[in-house]
Every structure is written in structure tokens, then in C-alpha cells.
N, C-alpha and C positions, 0 to 999 in steps of 0.2 A: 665666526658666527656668534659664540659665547660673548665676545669682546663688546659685539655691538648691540647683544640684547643688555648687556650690564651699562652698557653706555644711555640707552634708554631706559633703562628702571631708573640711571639715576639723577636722566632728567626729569622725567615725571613726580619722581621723589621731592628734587628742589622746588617744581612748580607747584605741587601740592604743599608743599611748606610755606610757600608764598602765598597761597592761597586762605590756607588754615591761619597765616598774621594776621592779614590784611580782611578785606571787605568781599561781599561778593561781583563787584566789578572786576576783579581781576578772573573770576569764575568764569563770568561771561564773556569777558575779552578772550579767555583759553578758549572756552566752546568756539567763539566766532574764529580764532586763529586756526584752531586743530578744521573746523568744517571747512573754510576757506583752503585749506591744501590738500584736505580729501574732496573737496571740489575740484581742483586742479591737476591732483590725481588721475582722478575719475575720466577729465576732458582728453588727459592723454595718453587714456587708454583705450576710450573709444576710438579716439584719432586712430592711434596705432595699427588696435586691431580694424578697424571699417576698412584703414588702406591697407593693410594684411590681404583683407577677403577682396577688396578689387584687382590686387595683385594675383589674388590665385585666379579668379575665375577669367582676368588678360594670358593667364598661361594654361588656359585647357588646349590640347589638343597639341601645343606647343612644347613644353618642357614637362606638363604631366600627361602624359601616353595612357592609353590601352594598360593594363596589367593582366602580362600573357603568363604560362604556365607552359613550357614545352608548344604544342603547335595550337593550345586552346587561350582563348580568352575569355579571360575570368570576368574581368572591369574592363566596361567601356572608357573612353577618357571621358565621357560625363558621369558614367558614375563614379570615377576615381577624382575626380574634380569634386565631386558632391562627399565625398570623404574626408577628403582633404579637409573642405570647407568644416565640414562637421567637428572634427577637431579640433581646428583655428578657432567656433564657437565653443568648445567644451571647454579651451584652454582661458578663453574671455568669459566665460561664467565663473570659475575659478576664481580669477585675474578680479574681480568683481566682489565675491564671494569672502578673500580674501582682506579687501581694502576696505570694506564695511567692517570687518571681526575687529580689524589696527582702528578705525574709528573710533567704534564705543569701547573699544577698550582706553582708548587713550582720553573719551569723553568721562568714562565714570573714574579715570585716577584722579581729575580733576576734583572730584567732591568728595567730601572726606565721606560721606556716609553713602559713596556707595564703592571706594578704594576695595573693601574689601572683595567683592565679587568680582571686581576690573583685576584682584590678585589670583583670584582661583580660576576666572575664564584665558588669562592666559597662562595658568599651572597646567588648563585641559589642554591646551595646543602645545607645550612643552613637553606635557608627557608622550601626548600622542605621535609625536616627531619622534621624539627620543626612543619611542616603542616600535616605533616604523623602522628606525635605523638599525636599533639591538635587532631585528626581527631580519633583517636586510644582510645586515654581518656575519650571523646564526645558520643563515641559509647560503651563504655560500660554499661552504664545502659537497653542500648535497646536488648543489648548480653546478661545481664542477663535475659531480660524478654524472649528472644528467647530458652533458655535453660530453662527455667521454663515452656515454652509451650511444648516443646519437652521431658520434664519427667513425664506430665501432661497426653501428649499424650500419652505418652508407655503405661503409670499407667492406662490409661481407655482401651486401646486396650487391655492389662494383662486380665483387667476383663471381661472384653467384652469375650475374649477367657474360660475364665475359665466357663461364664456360656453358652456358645454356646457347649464345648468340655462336659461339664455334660448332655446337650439334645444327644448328640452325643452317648456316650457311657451308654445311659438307667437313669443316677443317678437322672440330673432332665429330670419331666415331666411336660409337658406343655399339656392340650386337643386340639387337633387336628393341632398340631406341630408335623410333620414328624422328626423322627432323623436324616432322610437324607438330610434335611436339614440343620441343624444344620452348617457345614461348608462352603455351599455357602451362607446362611445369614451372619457368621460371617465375611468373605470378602468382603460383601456390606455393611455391618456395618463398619468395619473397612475401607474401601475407602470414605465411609461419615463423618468421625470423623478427618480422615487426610486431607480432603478438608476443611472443616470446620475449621481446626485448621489451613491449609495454609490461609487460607483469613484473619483469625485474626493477622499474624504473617506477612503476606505480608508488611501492611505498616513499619516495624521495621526493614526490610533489607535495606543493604546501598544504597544509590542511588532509593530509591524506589519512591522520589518527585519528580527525575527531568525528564525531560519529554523527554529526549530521552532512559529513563529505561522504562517508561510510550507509547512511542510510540513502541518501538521493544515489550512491550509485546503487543499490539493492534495486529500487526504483527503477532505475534504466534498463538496468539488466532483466529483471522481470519485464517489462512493457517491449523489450527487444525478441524475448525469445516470446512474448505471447501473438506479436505482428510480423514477425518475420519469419512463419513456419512454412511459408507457399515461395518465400526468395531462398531457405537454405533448401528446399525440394529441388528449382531453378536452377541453385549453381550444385549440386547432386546431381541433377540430369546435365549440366553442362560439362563437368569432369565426364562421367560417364561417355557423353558422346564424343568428347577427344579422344580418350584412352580407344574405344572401339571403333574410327576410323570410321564413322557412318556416312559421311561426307567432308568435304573439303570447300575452300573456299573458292567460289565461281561456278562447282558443281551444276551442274541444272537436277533437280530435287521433286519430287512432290510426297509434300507434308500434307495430312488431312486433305484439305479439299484447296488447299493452297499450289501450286507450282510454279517453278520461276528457278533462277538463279542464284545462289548461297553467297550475300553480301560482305555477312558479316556472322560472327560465330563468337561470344562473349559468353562467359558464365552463367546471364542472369538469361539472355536472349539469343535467339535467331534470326537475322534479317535474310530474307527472300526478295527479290523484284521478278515479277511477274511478265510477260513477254509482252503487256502492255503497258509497260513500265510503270506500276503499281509496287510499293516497296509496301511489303505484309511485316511485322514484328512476330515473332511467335514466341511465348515463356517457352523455355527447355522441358518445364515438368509436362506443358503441352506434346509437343515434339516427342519427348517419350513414352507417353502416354499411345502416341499415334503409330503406324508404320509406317516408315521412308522406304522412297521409291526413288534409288540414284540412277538416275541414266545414264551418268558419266561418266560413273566407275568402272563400267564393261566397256564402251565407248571407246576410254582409250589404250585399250588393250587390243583386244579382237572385234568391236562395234556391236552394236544391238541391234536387233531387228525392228523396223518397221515393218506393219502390216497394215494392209486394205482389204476392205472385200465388196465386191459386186455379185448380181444373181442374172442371172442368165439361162432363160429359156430350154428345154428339153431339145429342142431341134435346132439349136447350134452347134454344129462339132466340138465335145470338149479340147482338143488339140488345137482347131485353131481363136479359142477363147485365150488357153495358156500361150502361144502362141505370141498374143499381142498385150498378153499382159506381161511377160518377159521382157519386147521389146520397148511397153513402156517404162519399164525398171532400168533397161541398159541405156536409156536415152534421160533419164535422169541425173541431174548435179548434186554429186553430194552420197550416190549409193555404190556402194563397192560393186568394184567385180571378184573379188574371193573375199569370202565365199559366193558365188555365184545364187542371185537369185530364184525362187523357186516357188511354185503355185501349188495348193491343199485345195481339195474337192472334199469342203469340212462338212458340207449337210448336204442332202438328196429331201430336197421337199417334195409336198405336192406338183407344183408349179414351174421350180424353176432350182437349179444346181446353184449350190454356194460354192464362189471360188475366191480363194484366200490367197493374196500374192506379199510373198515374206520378202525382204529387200537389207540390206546390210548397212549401217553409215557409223561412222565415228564423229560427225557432226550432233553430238547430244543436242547440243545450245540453239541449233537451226532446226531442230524437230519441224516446226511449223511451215517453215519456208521449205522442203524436201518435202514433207506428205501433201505441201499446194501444188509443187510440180510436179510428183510422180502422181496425184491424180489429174491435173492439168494431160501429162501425158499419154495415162490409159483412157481417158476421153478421145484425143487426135488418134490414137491407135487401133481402137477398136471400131471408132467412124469411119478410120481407113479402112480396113480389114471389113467391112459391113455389117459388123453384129450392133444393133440395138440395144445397148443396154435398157432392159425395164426388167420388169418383174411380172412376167404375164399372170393373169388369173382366168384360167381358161375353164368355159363348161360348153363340153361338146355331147353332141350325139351321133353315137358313133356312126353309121349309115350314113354316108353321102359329106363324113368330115377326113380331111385329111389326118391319119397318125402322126404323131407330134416325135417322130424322130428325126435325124441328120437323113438328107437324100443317099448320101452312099449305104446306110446299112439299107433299103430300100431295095425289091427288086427294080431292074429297068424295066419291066413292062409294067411298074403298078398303079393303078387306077383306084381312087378309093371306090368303097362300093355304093351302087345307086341306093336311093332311096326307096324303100318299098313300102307299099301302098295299098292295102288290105282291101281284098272287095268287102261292100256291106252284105252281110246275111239280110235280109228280110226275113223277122220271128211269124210261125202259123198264123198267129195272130194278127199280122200286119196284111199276112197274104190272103 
């Protein structure tokens, strides 16, 4: 490289000598010669690069792919083709940039009065090369240690994975280390080992003494902790609800006024779908703010109850009400038979008996589909059975109305009583 800038100083040098004997035809003859091959230059680099970018954009989709990331995709192959391209243009603006500076430089050696500025405009592209490279050399000892923290780090995050992913799938066991834990500790492991390793590695990036690398990050750091006081709440409530086991993945849940199925379970969020297949997002600092209601945690131990209730008239026999509400619980899919079924006489209204029929199922997830058939069922059973469900509103007068009990507590001869009928007095005065 030295060889061939001295090789060019010291043609320039001769033509400038040649120039300063002679006339200014030979002046002119260099401008037209030197523009003439930064003309020709120029033609083919356009050529180059123009067939450059037709070449990349005949290999979209072909030889430049999608850029994936494990199972996500970051770049479409058009936007990784539009990448590409953008480069191929920044290296052509350069390419461009460059062949204009060799230009007038090599235009103004040719006149003597203005040699000397054509001497200091190329001292500034010498130095600055030469300060690029001192700066390049300088910095590699600190670039190997950056690459030795960064294999350092994989190397512990590797293990770190290997024994969080053995709790995970049974191999290792720990006393009173949930499995399911196992993968949201190794993500807080791993976010404290990559911090950890940022802070050691921080001083060894370029620019990292001078104090306007030192104030812009003052800057970030302040605008991070003044916007991000509602996401460090979010992953605060999202440790929180792993550690204490409030649900699990698939669960069926109901959060606030939300209920549904536990998607997904992340630091920052909760995803729910709904039994109309509606997927709710909920922040965690929500969610903890709220009370859960797991269905599924009793479920699938012992089951939870469902219940119904219907009212039912005064002169139905309570027995054969329970009766056919039992039978529609035992003719139900989906409810246990132990614990065995059982019916609550939970209010004594005016009008009519509350009767509560409790039912057993380990089906959380089908809640909907089991309280449509075991009330489907006590409708057919009680139709069987003759009782009317409604809700009587009765106003009797007693004389001449039937009492509003079951015929068996009734005696057999009983008759309600007739209706009686007062004679009219006729007052002195009338008579």
C-alpha cells in the first residue's frame, strides 16, 4: 500500500514539473486525461454495482432466505433482500465518494497553485487511515477479551440449561424444587449471568471512557427506569406467581372478569382463551392485583363441585324433588359417582323451596358442556317425575282454597273448607 501511494506522489510530482516548464496546454491536457478515467472509472462502477443489485434482487427468496432465530423469524426474505440491497447502495455511495476525493486531488496537483491544498487533502485521508488502523490494532487485545467473555458466557448459560432442563424432565431431583419451575428459574439465571457478564465487559467497549459514551448512557438509564416502573411490577408479579404455583399451563382460571384456559405464562403477561375462543392478554401486576379462581387445581385431585339450583313449589314432596335431581346428576357425562351427589334445601321462601343440587367432575376444562347436560337432564327428570318447575307466586284466601302442602301430610278425608257468606244486617235506620 505505501509502495503504490509513493508510486503516485511521484507521478504527480513529474507531471507537475512538466507542467510548471512548459505552457498551460499541458494543464489542460492533465485535467481532460485525469477526468477522462475518472469518467471511465465512474461507468464501471455504475455497471458493476446496477448488476450487483439485479443480481441480488434475481436471488430473493432463493439463495437469500427468511433470517430465522431458533423457531422465530426475524427477516422476511424481502426484508432481508431490502438489506442486502441497502448495503450494496452504501458500499456504492462510498465506491463513488471515494473516486471524486482521487479526482480533485489528482486535479489540483496539477496546478501549482493549488498543489498545495491537493498535499494536505490527501495528509487528511492518510492520517485518518492511519488513525483507523493504530485505533484497530490498539483494540484488539480488549476484542479478545470481549470474545472470551462471550464463550465464557454461552459455556455457563449451556450448563446452567443442562441442569435446569434435567429438573424439568424428572432426571434431576432437588427436595422441594417444583419441575415447573425449572424453566422460569433458568431464564432468571440466565438474565443474571448476562448482566453480570455485561458490567464486566462494559469497560472494554470502544468509547466506553469518554464521557459522551458515559453521559448518553446516564441518559438511557434514567429514561429506562422512569418508563419501565409498570414492566419491572409485571415481571415482579410474574416471578411471584411461579414461585407460588397459582396456576399452571392449560389450567382453566378465572382472572377479574376474564375466564378461559392459561395459554401462556411469561414474566411480563398472562395469556387466557376464553371458551369462545377469545385469547384475553392480562399484565401480571393485573393478575396480581386480582383474585384467581383455579378450577383445575382441585379437579385434578379430588374434583370440584358443580352446582344448580331450582325452586319448587310448597306442595311438591321434598323427596321426590331430590329424588329426580339425583337422578339427573347420575345420568350425567362427566359427574362422578364418589363422592356421590347430593341436594341443599338452602332457602324456605315465601312461595317456593330452594333446592341446590351439588355434583362432582374432574372435567375443569368442560365446565360448560356438563352444567348444559346435567341441566338438560333435570329438565327430562323432573318432567318425568311430574313436578313443574316454576316459581309459584301465590295469593290465596284461605276459605274455600286448597292448603299448599304434599297430599300425604294431608288427612284422607280432607275437604278444604267452603266459603262462607255472611247474612246482611239491615241497620234501624234502613228498617
Amino acid at each position: 500500500m505505501t509502495g503504490l501511494v509513493e508510486t503516485l506522489q511521484r507521478w504527480q510530482a513529474e507531471f507537475t514539473e512538466r507542467v510548471a516548464m512548459s505552457d498551460t496546454r499541458w494543464a489542460l491536457a492533465g485535467v481532460l486525461l485525469v477526468s477522462a478515467a475518472a469518467f471511465v472509472v465512474f461507468l464501471v462502477l455504475r455497471f458493476t454495482f446496477s448488476r450487483g443489485e439485479r443480481q441480488v434482487e434475481r436471488w430473493r427468496g432463493v439463495r437469500i432466505h427468511p433470517l430465522r432465530f431458533q423457531n422465530q423469524e426475524l427477516l422476511s426474505a424481502e426484508e432481508t433482500t431490502k438489506t442486502v440491497l441497502a448495503g450494496v447502495r452504501l458500499v456504492k455511495g462510498a465506491a463513488y465518494l471515494l473516486l471524486a476525493y482521487v479526482y480533485v486531488n489528482f486535479v489540483f496537483q496539477i496546478f501549482p497553485t493549488t498543489k498545495a491544498l491537493s498535499d494536505r487533502l490527501l495528509g487528511y485521508l492518510f492520517d485518518a487511515v492511519r488513525g483507523i488502523g493504530l485505533a484497530v490494532v490498539g483494540y484488539i487485545p480488549s476484542l479478545i477479551f470481549l470474545i472470551l467473555i462471550f464463550f465464557a458466557g454461552r459455556f455457563i448459560v449451556r450448563l446452567t440449561w443442562v441442569v435446569f432442563n434435567g429438573i424439568a424432565i424428572g432426571r434431576i431431583r432437588v427436595s422441594g424444587f417444583e419441575a415447573e419451575w425449572a424453566v422460569p428459574s433458568f431464564k432468571i439465571v440466565r438474565f443474571l449471568i448476562v448482566a453480570f457478564l455485561a458490567v464486566i465487559a462494559f469497560p472494554y467497549l470502544p468509547g466506553s471512557a469518554s464521557p459522551a459514551f458515559q453521559g448518553v448512557s446516564i441518559f438511557l438509564g434514567v429514561l429506562v427506569s422512569l418508563g419501565s416502573s409498570g414492566a419491572v411490577s409485571d415481571v415482579i408479579s410474574g416471578i411471584v406467581l411461579t414461585y407460588t404455583r397459582a396456576f399452571r399451563i392449560g389450567d382453566r382460571v378465572r382472572i377479574a372478569d376474564a375466564q378461559g384456559d392459561v395459554l401462556e405464562k411469561t414474566l411480563f403477561v398472562t395469556r387466557v382463551r376464553t371458551i369462545k375462543n377469545i385469547d384475553i392478554t392480562i399484565p401480571n401486576g393485573l393478575v396480581m392485583s386480582n383474585h384467581i379462581i383455579n378450577f383445575s387445581a382441585q379437579a385434578r385431585a379430588e374434583g370440584i363441585l358443580l352446582h344448580t339450583t331450582i325452586t319448587i313449589g310448597y306442595d311438591v314432596p321434598w323427596r321426590r324433588v331430590e329424588e329426580a335431581l339425583l337422578e339427573a346428576a347420575r345420568a350425567t357425562e362427566g359427574i362422578l359417582e364418589t363422592p356421590p351427589p347430593f341436594v341443599w334445601q338452602t332457602a324456605l321462601d315465601d312461595f317456593y323451596v330452594h333446592y341446590e343440587l351439588n355434583a362432582s367432575t374432574r372435567e375443569a376444562r368442560k365446565m360448560g358442556a356438563v352444567y348444559s347436560s346435567l341441566h338438560r337432564n333435570v329438565l327430562e327428570r323432573c318432567h318425568a317425575a311430574g313436578i313443574e318447575i316454576a316459581s309459584p307466586h301465590l295469593s290465596a284466601v284461605r276459605d274455600g282454597n286448597q292448603i299448599q302442602m304434599p297430599d300425604e301430610y294431608l288427612p284422607k278425608n280432607y275437604r278444604p273448607a267452603a266459603f262462607r257468606i255472611l247474612p246482611l244486617r239491615r241497620s234501624k235506620t234502613e228498617s
